[in-house]
C-alpha positions in Angstrom: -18.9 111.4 59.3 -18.5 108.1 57.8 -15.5 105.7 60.0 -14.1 103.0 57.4 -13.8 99.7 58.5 -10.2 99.8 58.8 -10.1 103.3 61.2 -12.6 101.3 63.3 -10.2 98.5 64.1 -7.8 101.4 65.6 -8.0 102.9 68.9 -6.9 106.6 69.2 -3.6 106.5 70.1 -3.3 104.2 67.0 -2.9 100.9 68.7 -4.3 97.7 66.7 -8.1 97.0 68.7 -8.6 93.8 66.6 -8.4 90.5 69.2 -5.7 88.1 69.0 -6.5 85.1 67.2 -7.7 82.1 68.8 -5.3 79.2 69.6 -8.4 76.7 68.9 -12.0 76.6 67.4 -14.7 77.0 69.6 -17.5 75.4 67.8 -20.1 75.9 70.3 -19.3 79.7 71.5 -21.1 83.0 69.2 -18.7 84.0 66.2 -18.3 87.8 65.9 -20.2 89.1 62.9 -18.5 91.2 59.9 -19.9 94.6 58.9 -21.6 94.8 55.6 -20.8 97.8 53.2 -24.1 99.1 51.6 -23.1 99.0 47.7 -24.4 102.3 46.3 -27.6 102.3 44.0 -27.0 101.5 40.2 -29.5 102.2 37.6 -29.3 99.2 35.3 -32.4 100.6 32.7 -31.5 100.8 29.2 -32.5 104.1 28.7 -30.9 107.5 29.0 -32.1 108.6 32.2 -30.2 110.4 34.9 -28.0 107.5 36.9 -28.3 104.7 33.6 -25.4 103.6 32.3 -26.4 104.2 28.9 -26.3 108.1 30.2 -24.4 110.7 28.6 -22.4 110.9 31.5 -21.2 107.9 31.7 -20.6 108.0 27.9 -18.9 110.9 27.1 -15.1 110.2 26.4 -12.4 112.9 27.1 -11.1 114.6 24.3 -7.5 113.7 24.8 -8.6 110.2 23.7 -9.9 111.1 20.2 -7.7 109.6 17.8 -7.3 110.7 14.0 -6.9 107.7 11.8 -5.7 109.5 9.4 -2.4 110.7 11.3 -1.9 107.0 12.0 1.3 105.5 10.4 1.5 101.8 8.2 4.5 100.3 7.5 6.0 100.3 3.6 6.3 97.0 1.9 9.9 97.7 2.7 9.7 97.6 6.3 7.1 95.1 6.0 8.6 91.3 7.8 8.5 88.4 5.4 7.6 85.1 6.9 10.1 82.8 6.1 8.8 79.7 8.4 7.1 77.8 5.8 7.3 79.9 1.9 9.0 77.2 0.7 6.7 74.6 1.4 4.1 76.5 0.8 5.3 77.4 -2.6 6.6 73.6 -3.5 3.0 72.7 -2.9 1.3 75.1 -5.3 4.0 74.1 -8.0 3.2 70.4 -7.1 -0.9 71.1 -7.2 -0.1 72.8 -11.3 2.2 69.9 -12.6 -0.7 67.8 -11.5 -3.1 69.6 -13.3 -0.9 69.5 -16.4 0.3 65.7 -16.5 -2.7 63.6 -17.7 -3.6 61.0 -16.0 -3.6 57.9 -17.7 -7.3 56.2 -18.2 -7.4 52.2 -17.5 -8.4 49.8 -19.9 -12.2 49.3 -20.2 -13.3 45.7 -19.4 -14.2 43.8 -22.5 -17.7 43.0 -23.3 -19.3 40.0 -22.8 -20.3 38.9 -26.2 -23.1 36.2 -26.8 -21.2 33.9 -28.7 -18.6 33.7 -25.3 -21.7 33.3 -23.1 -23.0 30.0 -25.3 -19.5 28.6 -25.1 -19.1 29.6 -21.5 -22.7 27.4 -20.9 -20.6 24.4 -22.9 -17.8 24.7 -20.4 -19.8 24.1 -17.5 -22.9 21.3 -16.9 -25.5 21.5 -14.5 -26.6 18.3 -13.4 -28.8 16.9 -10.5 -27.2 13.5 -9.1 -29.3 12.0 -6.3 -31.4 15.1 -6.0 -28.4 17.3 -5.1 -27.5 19.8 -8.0 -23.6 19.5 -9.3 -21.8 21.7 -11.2 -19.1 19.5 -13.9 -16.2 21.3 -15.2 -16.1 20.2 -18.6 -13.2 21.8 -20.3 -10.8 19.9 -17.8 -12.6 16.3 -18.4 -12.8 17.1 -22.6 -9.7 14.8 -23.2 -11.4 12.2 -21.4 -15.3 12.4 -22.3 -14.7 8.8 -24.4 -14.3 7.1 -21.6 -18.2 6.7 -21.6 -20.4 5.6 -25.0 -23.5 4.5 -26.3 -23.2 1.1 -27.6 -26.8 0.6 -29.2 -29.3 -2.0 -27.3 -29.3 -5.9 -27.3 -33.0 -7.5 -27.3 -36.3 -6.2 -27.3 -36.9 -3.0 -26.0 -34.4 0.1 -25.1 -32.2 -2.0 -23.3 -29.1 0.0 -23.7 -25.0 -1.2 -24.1 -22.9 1.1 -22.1 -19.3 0.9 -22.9 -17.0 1.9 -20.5 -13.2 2.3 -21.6 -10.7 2.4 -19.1 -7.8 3.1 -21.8 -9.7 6.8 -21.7 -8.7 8.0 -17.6 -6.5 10.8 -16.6 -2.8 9.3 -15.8 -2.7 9.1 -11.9 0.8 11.8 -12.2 -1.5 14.7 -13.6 -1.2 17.5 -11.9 -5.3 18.3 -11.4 -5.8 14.3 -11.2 -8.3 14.1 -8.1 -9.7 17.3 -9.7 -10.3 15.9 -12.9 -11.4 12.3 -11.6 -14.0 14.3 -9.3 -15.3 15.8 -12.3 -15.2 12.8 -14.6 -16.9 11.0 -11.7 -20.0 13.0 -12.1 -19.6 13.4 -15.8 -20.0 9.4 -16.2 -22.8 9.0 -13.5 -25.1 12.1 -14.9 -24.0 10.3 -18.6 -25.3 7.1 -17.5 -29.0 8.3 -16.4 -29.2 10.0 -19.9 -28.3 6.9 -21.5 -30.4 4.4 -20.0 -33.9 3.9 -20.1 -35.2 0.3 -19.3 -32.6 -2.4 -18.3 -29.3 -1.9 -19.6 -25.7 -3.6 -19.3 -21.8 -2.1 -19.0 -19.0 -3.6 -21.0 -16.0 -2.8 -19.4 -13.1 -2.9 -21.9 -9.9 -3.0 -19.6 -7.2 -4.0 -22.2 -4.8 -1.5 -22.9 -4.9 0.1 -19.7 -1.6 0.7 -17.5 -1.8 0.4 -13.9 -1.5 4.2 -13.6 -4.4 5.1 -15.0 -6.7 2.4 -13.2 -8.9 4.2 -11.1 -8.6 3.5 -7.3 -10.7 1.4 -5.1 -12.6 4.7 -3.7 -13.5 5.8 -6.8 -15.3 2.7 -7.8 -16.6 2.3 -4.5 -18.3 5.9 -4.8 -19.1 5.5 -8.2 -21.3 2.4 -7.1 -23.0 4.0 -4.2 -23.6 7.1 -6.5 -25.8 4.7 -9.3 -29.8 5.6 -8.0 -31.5 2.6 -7.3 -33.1 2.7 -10.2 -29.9 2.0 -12.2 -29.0 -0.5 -9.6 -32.1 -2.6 -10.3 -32.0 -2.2 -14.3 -28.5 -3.3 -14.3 -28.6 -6.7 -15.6 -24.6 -7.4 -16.6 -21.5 -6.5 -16.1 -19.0 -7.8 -18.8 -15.3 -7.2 -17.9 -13.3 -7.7 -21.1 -9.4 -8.6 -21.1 -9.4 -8.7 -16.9 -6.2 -8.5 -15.2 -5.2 -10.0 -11.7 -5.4 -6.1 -10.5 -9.2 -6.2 -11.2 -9.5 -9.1 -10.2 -8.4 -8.5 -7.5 -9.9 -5.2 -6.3 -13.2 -6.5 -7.5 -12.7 -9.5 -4.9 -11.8 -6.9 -2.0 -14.9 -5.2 -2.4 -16.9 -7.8 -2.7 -18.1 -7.2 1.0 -19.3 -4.3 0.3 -21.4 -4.8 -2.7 -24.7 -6.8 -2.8 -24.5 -10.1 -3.7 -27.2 -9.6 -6.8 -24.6 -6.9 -7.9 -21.7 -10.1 -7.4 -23.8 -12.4 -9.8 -23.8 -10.3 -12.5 -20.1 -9.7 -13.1 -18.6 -11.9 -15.7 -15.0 -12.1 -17.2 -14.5 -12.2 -21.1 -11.3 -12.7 -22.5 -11.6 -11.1 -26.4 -14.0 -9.3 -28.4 -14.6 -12.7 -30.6 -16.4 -14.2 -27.1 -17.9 -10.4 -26.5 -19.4 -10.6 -29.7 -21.1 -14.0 -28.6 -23.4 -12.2 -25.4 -23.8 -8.8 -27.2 -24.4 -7.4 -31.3 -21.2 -5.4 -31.4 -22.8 -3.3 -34.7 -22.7 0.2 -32.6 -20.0 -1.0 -30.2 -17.1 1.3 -30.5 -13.4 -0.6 -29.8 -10.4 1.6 -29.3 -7.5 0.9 -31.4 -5.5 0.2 -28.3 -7.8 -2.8 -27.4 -8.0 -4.2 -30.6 -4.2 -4.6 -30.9 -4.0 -6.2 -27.3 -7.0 -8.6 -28.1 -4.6 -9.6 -31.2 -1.5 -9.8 -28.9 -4.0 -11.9 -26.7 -5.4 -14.2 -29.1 -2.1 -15.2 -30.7 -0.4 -15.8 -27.6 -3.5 -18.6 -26.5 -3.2 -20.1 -30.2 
């Protein structure tokens, strides 16, 4: 007969046998072993053999379990529970999904085309030029009210020797809004102008008559517009003819004197009308603003 552990932990007159519990740990004294059960044998083969678990034994089910589908009752639509939570929403979103569907949506505007004829005048708004073998790009449209502030006055002597003409009656009025954008972009209009014009030695009438104090350009311009010139220029440059000078040029052209070369000082000189321009230079192909020639009247009566 098999004793349990739990009959073996009682005497027979059914008193408890098991030993108190200790009141410390004896770490070095023998600790009493626990029984072992033996687990009876299982037959874990897949087949149908006697003892598998795939036996018939083990997988008959009692008849009191079989269940008739059939018998089984479903719930009408009636007594079916509608879910309230979140029809609405639900609902508000499919009618939100059609109305999309049938509003068309609206198609932008393409972008126009590019025609050819745009492109060439596109090319004319904008010059390319290399200045002191650094490539610039000039904004012409701003600078086209004040491209006659640079012109080719023929030649004087033998040779190509070329008569720039330089009207300051031509600059942008100092209270324009772009004005430093505009004199930036005229600055590299007139030098890039310049090295087209000239090919051996040349000279630069400046006409200054008719020119308000406003539009004078300021002592920084000039000074860059001097350092720009390639020392080609420079060298070629063989005079400098200021007509109708006033005490302000004068004057700014004595400030910077230290600055400049003295070769570039020596070939300044001061004319006081066209009649004594006309002496030093043929003035056939020299073009003279209107402006000027009314001040060189205004000038020439007031000396007589």
């Amino acid at each position: 007969m098999d004793i349990t552990y739990e009959e073996d932990m009682l005497s027979p007159d059914g008193t408890d046998n098991r030993p108190d519990p200790p009141n410390s740990l004896d770490l070095n004294g023998a600790h009493p072993q626990r029984k072992k059960l033996a687990a009876p044998d299982i037959n874990l083969s897949l087949d149908q053999s006697e003892g598998s678990i795939l036996s018939d034994d083990n997988l008959d089910t009692p008849d009191d379990l079989d269940i008739n589908v059939d018998d089984l009752d479903t719930p009408d639509e009636a007594d079916s529970l509608e879910y309230t939570g979140h029809g609405n929403e639900l609902e508000w979103e499919a009618e939100q999904k059609t109305m999309e569907k049938e509003v068309p949506k609206e198609e932008g505007e393409p972008i126009p085309e590019y025609t050819a004829e745009e492109e060439r005048q596109d090319a004319r708004l904008w010059r390319t030029v290399v200045i002191g073998e650094q490539e610039h790009r000039i904004d012409m449209k701003c600078i086209e009210p004040y491209q006659k502030v640079i012109s080719h006055g023929g030649y004087y002597g033998d040779g190509l020797n070329a008569i720039i003409v330089f009207a300051a009656c031509f600059l942008p009025d100092s209270n324009l809004a772009d004005y430093h954008y505009v004199m930036e972009n005229l600055f590299l209009y007139v030098i890039s102008t310049l090295e087209l014009m000239v090919a051996e030695d040349y000279m630069i009438v400046y006409l200054n008559g008719a020119t308000p104090r406003r539009k004078m350009p300021g002592l920084g311009w000039m000074k860059r517009c001097y350092q720009m010139i390639d020392r080609r220029l420079r060298k070629n440059l063989k005079s400098f003819i200021i007509v109708h000078p006033s005490w302000f040029i004068r004057t700014i052209l004595a400030v910077t004197r230290p600055f400049i070369s003295s070769k570039f000082s020596s070939k300044i000189k001061y004319v006081n009308s066209l009649a004594e321009l006309g002496e030093l230079i043929p003035m056939e192909y020299v073009h003279i603003p209107e402006s000027i020639v009314k001040i060189d009247k205004q000038v020439n009566e007031s000396t007589s």
